[in-house]
PDB file with SEQRES, HELIX, SHEET and CRYST1 records, atoms N, CA, C and O in Angstrom:
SEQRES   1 A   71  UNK UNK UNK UNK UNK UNK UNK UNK UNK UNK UNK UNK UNK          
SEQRES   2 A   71  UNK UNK UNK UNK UNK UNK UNK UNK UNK UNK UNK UNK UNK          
SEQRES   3 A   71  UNK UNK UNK UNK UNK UNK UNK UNK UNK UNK UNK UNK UNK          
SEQRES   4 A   71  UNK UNK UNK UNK UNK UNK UNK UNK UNK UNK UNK UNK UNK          
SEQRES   5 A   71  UNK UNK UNK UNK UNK UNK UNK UNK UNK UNK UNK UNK UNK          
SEQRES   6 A   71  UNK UNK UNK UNK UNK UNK                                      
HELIX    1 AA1 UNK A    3  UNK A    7  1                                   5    
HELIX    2 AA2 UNK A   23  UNK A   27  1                                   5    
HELIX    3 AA3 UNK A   34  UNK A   38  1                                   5    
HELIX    4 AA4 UNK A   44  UNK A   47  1                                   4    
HELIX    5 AA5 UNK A   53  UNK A   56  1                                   4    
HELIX    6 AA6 UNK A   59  UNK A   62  1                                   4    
CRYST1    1.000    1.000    1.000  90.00  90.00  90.00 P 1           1          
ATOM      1  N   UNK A   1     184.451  19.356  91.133  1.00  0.00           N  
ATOM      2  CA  UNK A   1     183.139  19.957  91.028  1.00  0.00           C  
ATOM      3  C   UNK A   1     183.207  21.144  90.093  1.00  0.00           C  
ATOM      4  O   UNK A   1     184.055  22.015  90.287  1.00  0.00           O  
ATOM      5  N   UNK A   2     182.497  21.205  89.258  1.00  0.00           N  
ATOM      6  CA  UNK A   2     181.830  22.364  88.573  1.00  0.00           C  
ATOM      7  C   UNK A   2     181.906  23.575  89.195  1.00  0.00           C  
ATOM      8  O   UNK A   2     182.242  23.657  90.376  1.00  0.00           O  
ATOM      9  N   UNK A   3     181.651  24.454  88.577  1.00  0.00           N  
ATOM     10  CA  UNK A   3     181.488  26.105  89.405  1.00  0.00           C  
ATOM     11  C   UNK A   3     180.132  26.120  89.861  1.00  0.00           C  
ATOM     12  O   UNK A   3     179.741  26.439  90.984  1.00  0.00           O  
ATOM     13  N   UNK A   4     178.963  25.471  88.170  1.00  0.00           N  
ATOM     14  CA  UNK A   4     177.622  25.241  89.298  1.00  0.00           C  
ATOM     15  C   UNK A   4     177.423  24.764  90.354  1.00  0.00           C  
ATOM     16  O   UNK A   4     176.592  25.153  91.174  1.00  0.00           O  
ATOM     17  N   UNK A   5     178.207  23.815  90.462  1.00  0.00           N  
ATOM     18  CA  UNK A   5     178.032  22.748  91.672  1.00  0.00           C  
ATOM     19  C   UNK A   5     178.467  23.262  92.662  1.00  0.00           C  
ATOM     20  O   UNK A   5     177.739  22.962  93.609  1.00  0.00           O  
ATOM     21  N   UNK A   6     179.663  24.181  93.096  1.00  0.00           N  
ATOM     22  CA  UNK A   6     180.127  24.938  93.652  1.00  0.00           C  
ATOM     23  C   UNK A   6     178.686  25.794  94.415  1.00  0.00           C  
ATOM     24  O   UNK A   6     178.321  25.873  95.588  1.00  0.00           O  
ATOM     25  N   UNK A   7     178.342  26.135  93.628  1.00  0.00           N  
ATOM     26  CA  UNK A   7     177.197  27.628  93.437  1.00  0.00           C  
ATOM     27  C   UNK A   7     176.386  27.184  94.158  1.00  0.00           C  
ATOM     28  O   UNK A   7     176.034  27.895  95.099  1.00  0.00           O  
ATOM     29  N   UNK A   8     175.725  25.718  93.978  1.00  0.00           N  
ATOM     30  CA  UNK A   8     175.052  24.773  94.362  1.00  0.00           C  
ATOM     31  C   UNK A   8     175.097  24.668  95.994  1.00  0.00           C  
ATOM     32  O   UNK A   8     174.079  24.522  96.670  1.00  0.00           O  
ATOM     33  N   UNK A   9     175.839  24.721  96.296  1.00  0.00           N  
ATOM     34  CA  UNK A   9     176.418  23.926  97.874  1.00  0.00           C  
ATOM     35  C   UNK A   9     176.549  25.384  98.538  1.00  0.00           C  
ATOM     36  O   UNK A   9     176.470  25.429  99.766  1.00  0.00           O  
ATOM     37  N   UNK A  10     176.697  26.299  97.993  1.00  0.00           N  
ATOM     38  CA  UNK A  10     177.249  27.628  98.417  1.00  0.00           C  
ATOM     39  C   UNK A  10     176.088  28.291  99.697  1.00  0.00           C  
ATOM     40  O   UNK A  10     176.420  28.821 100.757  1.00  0.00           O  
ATOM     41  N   UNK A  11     175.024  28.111  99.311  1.00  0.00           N  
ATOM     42  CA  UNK A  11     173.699  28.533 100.975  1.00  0.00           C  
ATOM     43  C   UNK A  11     174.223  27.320 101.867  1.00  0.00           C  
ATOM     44  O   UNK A  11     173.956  27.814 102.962  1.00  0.00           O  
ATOM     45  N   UNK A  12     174.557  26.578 102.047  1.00  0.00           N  
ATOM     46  CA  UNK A  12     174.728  25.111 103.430  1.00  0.00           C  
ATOM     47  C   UNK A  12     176.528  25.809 103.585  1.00  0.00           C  
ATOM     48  O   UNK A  12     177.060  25.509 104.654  1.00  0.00           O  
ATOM     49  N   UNK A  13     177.103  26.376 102.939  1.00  0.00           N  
ATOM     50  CA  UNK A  13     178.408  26.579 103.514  1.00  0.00           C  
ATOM     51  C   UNK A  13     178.640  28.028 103.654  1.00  0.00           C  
ATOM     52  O   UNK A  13     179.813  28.395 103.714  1.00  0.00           O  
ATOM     53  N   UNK A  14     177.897  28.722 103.703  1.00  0.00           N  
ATOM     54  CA  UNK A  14     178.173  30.395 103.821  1.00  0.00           C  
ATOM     55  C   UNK A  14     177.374  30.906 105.290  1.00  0.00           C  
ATOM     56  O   UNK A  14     176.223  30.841 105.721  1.00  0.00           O  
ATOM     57  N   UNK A  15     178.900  31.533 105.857  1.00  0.00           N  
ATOM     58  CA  UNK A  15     178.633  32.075 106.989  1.00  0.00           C  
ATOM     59  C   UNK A  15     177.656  32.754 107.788  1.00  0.00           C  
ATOM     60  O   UNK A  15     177.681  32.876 109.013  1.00  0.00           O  
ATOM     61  N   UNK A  16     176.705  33.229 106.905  1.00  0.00           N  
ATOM     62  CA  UNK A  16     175.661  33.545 107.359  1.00  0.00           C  
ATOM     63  C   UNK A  16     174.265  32.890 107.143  1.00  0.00           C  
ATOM     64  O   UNK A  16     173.899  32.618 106.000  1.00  0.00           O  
ATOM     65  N   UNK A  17     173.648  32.688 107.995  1.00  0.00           N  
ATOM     66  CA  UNK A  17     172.402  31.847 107.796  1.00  0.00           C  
ATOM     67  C   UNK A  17     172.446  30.590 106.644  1.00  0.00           C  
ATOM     68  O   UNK A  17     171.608  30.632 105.744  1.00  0.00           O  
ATOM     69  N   UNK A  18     173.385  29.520 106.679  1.00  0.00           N  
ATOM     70  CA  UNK A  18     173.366  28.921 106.149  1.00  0.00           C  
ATOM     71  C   UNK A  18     172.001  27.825 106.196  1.00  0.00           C  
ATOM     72  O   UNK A  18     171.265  27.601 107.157  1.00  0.00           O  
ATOM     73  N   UNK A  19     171.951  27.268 104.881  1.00  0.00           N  
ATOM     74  CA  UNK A  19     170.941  26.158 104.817  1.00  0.00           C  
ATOM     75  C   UNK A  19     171.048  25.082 104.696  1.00  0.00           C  
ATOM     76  O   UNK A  19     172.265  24.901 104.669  1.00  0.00           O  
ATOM     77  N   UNK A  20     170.259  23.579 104.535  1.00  0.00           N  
ATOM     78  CA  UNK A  20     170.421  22.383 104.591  1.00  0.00           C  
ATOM     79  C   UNK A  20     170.831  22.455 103.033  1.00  0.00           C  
ATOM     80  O   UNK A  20     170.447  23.333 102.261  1.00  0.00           O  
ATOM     81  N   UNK A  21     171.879  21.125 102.629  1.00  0.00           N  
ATOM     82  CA  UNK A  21     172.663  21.289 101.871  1.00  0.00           C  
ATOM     83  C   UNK A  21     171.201  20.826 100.515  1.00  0.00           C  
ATOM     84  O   UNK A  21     170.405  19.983 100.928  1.00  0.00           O  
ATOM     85  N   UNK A  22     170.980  21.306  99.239  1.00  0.00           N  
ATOM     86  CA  UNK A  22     170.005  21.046  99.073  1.00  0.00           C  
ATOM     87  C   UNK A  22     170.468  19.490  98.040  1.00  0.00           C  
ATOM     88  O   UNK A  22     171.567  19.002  98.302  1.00  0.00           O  
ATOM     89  N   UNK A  23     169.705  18.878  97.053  1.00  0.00           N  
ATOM     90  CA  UNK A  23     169.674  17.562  96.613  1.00  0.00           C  
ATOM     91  C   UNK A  23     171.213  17.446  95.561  1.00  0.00           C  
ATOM     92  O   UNK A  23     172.212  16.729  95.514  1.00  0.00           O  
ATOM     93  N   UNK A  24     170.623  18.683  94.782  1.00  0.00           N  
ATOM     94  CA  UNK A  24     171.915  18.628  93.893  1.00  0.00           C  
ATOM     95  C   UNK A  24     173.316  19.068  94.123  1.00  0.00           C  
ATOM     96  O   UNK A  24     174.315  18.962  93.412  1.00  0.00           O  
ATOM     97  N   UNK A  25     173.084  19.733  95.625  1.00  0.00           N  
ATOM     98  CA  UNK A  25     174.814  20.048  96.081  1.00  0.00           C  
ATOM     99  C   UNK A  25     174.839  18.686  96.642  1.00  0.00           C  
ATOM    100  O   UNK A  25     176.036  18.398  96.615  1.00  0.00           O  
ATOM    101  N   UNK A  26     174.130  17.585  97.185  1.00  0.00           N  
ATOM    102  CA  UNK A  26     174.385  16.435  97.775  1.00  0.00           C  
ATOM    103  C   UNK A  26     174.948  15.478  96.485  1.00  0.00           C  
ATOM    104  O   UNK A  26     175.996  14.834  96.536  1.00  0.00           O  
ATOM    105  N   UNK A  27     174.158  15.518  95.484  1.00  0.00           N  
ATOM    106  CA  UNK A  27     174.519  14.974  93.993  1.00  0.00           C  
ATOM    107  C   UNK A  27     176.153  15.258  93.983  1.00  0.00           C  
ATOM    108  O   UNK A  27     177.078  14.447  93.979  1.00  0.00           O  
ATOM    109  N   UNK A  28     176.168  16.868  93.980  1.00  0.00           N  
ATOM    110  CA  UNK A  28     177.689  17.030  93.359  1.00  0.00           C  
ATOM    111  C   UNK A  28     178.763  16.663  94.529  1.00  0.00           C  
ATOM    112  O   UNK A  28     179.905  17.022  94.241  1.00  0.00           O  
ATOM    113  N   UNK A  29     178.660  16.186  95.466  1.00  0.00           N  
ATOM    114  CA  UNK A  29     179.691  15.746  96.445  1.00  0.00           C  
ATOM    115  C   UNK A  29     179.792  14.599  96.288  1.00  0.00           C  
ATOM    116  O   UNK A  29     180.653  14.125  97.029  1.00  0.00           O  
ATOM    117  N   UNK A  30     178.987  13.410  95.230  1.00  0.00           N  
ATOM    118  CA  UNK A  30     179.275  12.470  95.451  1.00  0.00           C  
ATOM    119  C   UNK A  30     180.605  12.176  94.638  1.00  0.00           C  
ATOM    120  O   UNK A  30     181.409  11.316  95.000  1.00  0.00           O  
ATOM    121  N   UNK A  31     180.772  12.978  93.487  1.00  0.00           N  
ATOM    122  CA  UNK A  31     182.404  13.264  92.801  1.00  0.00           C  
ATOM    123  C   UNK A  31     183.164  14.559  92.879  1.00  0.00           C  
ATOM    124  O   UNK A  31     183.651  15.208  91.953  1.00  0.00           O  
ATOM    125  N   UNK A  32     183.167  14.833  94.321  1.00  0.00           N  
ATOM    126  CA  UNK A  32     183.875  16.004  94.673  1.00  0.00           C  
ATOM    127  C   UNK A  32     185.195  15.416  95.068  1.00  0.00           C  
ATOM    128  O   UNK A  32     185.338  14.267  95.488  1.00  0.00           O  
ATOM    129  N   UNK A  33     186.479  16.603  94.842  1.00  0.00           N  
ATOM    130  CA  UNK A  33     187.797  16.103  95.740  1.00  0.00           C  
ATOM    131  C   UNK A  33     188.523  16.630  97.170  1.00  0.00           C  
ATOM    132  O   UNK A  33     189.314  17.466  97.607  1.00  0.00           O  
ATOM    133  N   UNK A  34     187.793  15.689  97.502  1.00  0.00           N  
ATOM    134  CA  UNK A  34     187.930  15.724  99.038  1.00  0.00           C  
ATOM    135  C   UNK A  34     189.242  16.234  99.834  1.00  0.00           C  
ATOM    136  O   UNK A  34     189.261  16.728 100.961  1.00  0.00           O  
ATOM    137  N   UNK A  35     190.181  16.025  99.092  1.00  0.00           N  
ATOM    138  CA  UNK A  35     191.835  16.161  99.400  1.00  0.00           C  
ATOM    139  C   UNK A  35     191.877  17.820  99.261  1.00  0.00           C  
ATOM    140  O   UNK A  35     192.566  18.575  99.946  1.00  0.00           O  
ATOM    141  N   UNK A  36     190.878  18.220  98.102  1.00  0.00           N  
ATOM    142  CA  UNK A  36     191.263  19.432  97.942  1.00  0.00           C  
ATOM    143  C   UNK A  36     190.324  20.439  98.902  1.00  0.00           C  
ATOM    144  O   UNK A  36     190.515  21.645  99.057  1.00  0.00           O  
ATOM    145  N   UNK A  37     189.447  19.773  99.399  1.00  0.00           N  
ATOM    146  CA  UNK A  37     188.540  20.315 100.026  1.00  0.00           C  
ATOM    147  C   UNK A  37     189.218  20.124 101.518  1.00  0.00           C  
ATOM    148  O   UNK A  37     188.743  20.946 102.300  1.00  0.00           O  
ATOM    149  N   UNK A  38     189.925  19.502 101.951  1.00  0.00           N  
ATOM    150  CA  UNK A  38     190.523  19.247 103.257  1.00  0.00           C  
ATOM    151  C   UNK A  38     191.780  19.897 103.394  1.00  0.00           C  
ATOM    152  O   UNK A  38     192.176  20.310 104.484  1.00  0.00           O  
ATOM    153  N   UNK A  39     192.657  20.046 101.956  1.00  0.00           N  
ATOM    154  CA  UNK A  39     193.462  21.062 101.434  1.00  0.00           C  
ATOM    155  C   UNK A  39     193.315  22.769 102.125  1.00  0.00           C  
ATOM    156  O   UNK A  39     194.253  23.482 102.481  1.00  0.00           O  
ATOM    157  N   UNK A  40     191.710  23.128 102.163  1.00  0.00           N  
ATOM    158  CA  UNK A  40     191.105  24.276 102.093  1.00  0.00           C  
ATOM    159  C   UNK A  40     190.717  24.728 103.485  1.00  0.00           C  
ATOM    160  O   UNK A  40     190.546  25.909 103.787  1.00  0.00           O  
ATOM    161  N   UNK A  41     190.580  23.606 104.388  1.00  0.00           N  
ATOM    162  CA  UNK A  41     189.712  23.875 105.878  1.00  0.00           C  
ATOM    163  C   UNK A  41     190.032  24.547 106.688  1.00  0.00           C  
ATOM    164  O   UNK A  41     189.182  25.072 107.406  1.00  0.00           O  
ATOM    165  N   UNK A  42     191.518  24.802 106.889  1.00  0.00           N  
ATOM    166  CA  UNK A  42     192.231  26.061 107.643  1.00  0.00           C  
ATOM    167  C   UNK A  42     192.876  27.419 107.022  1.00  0.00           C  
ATOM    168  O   UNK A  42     193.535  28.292 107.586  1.00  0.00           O  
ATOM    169  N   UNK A  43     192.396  27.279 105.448  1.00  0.00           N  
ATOM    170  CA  UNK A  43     192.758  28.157 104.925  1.00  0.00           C  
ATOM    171  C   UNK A  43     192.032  29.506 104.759  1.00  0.00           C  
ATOM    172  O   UNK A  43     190.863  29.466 104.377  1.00  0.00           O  
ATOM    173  N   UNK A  44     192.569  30.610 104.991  1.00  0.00           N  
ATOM    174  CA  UNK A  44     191.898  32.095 105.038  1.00  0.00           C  
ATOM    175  C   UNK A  44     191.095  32.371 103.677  1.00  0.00           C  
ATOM    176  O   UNK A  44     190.110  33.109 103.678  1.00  0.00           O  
ATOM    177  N   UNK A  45     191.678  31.588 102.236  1.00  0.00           N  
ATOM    178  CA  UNK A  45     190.732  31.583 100.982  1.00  0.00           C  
ATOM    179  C   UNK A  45     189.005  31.701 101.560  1.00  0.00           C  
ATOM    180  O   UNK A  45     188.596  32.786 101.973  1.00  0.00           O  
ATOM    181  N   UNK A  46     188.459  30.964 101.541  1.00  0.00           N  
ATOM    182  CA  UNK A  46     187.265  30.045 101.746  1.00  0.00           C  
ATOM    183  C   UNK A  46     186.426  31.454 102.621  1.00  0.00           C  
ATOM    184  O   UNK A  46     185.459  32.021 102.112  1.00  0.00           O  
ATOM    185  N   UNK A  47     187.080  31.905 104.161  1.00  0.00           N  
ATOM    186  CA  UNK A  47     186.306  33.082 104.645  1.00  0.00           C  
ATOM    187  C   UNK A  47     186.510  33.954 103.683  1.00  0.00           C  
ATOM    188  O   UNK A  47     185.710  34.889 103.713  1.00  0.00           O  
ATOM    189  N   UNK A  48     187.258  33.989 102.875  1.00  0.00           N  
ATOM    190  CA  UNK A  48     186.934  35.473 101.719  1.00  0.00           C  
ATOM    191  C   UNK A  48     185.975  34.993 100.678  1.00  0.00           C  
ATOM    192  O   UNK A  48     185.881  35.729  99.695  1.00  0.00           O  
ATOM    193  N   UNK A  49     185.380  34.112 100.688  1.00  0.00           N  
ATOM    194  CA  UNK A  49     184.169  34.124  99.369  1.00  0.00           C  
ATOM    195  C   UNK A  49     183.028  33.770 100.477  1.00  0.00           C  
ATOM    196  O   UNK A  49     182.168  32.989 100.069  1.00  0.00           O  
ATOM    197  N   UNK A  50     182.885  34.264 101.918  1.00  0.00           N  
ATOM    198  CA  UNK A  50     181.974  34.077 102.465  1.00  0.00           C  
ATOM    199  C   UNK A  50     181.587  32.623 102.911  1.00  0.00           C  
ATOM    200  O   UNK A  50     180.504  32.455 103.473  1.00  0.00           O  
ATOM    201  N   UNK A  51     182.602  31.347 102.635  1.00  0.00           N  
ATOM    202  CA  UNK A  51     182.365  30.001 103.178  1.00  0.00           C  
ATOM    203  C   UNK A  51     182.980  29.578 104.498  1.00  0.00           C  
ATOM    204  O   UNK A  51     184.192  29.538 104.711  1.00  0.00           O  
ATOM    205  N   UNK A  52     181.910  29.231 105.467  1.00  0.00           N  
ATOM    206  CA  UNK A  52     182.725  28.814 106.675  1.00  0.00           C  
ATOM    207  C   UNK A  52     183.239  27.479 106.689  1.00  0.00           C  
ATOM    208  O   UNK A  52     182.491  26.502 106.659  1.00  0.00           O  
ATOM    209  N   UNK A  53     184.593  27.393 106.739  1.00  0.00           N  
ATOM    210  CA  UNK A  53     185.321  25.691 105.984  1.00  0.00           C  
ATOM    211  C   UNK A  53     184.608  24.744 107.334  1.00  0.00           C  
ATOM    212  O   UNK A  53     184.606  23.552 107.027  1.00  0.00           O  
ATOM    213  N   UNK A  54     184.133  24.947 108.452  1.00  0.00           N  
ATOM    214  CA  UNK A  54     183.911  23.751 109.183  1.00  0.00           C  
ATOM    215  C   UNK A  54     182.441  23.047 108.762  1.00  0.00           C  
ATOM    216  O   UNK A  54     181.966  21.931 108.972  1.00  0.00           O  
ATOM    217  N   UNK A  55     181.990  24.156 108.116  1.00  0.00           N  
ATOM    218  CA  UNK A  55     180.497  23.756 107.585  1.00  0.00           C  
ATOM    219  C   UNK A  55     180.609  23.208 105.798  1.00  0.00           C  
ATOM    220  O   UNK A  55     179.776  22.574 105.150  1.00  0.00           O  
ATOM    221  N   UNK A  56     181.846  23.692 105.407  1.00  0.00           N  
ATOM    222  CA  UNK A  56     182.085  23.073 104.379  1.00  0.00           C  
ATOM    223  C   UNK A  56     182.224  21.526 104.756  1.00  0.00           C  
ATOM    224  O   UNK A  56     181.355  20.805 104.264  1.00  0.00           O  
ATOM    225  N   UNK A  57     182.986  21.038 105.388  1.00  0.00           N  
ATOM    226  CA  UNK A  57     183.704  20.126 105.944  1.00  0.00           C  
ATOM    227  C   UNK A  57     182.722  19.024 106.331  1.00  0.00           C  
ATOM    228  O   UNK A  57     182.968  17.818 106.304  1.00  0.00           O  
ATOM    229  N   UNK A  58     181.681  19.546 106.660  1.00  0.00           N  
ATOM    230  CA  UNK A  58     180.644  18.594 107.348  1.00  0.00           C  
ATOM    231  C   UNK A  58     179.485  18.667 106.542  1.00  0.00           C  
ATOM    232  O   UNK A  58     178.338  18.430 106.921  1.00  0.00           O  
ATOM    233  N   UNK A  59     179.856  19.016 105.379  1.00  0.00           N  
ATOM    234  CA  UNK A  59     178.705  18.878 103.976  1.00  0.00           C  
ATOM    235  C   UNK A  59     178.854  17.505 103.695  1.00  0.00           C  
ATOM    236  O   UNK A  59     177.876  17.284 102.981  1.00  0.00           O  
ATOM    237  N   UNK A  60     179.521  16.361 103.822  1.00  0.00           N  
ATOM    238  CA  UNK A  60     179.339  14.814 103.526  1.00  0.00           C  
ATOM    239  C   UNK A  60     178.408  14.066 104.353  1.00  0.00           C  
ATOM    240  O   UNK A  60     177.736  13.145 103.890  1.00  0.00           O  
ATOM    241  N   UNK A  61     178.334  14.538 105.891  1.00  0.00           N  
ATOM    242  CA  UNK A  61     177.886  14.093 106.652  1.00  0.00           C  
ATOM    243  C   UNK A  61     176.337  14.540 106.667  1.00  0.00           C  
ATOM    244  O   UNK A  61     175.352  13.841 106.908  1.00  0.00           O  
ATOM    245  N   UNK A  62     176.410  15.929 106.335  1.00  0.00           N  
ATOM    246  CA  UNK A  62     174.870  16.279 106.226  1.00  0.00           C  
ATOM    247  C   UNK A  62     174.116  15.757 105.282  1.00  0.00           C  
ATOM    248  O   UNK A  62     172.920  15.592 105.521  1.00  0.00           O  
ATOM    249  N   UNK A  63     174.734  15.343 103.848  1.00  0.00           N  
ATOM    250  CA  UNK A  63     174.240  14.565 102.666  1.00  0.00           C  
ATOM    251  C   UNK A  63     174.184  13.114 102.894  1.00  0.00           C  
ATOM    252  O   UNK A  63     173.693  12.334 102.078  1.00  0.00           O  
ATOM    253  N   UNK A  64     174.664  12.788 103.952  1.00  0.00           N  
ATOM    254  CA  UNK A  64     174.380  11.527 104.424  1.00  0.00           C  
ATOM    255  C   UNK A  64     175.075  10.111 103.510  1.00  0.00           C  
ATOM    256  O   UNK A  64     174.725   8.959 103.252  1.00  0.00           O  
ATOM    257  N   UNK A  65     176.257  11.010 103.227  1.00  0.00           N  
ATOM    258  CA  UNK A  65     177.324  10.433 102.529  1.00  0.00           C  
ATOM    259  C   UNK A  65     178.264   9.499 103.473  1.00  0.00           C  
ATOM    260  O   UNK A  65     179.216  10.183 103.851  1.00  0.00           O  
ATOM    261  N   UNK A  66     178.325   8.219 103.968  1.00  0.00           N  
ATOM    262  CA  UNK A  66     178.799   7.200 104.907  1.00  0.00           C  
ATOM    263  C   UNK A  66     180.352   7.171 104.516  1.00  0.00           C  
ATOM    264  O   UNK A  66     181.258   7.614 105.222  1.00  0.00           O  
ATOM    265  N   UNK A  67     180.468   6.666 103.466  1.00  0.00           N  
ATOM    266  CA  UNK A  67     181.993   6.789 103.208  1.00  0.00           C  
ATOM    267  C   UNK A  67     182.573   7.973 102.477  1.00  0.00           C  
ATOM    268  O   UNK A  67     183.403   7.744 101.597  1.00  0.00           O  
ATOM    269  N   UNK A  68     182.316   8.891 102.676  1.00  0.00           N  
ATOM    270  CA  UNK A  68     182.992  10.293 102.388  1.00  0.00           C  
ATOM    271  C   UNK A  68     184.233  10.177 103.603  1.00  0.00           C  
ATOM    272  O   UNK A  68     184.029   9.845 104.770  1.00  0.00           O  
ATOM    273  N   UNK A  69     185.483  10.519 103.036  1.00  0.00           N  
ATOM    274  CA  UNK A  69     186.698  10.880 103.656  1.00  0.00           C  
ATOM    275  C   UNK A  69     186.402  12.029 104.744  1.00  0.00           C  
ATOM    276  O   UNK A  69     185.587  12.926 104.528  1.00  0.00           O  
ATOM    277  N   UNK A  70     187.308  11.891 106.202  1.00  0.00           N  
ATOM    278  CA  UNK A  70     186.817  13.121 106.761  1.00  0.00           C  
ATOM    279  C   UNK A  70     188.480  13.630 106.766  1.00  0.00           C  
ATOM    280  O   UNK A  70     189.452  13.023 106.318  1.00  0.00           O  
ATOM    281  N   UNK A  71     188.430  14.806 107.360  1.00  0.00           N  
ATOM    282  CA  UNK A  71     189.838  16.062 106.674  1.00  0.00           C  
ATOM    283  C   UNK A  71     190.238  15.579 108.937  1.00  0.00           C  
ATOM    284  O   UNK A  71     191.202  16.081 109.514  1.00  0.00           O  
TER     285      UNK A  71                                                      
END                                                                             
């Protein structure tokens, strides 16, 4: 993913008042890498840019992505 795309997804995965993931962060997960994103889910990185990894994590499922890999 892009940094936009990143940027994109960033309100549905940030710890505070997050939002529904919107069309084009759903777009950019459909060629996201999942390995690296499952790489990330227990890692202390992710709470320092303000992303909570379990809500990262469950951004496939909210986009209603069926065969997205789960971590």
């Amino acid at each position: 993913m892009t940094q936009s795309e990143l940027n994109e997804c960033k309100p549905a995965v940030s710890k505070e008042n997050p939002t529904n993931p919107s069309t084009l962060c759903c777009d950019a997960l459909k060629h996201a890498d999942y390995s690296c994103l499952c790489g990330y889910k227990n890692s202390p990185w992710l709470g320092s840019f303000g992303i909570d990894p379990a809500l990262a994590v469950g951004l496939p499922s909210k986009c209603d992505m069926p065969d997205a890999p789960t971590c």
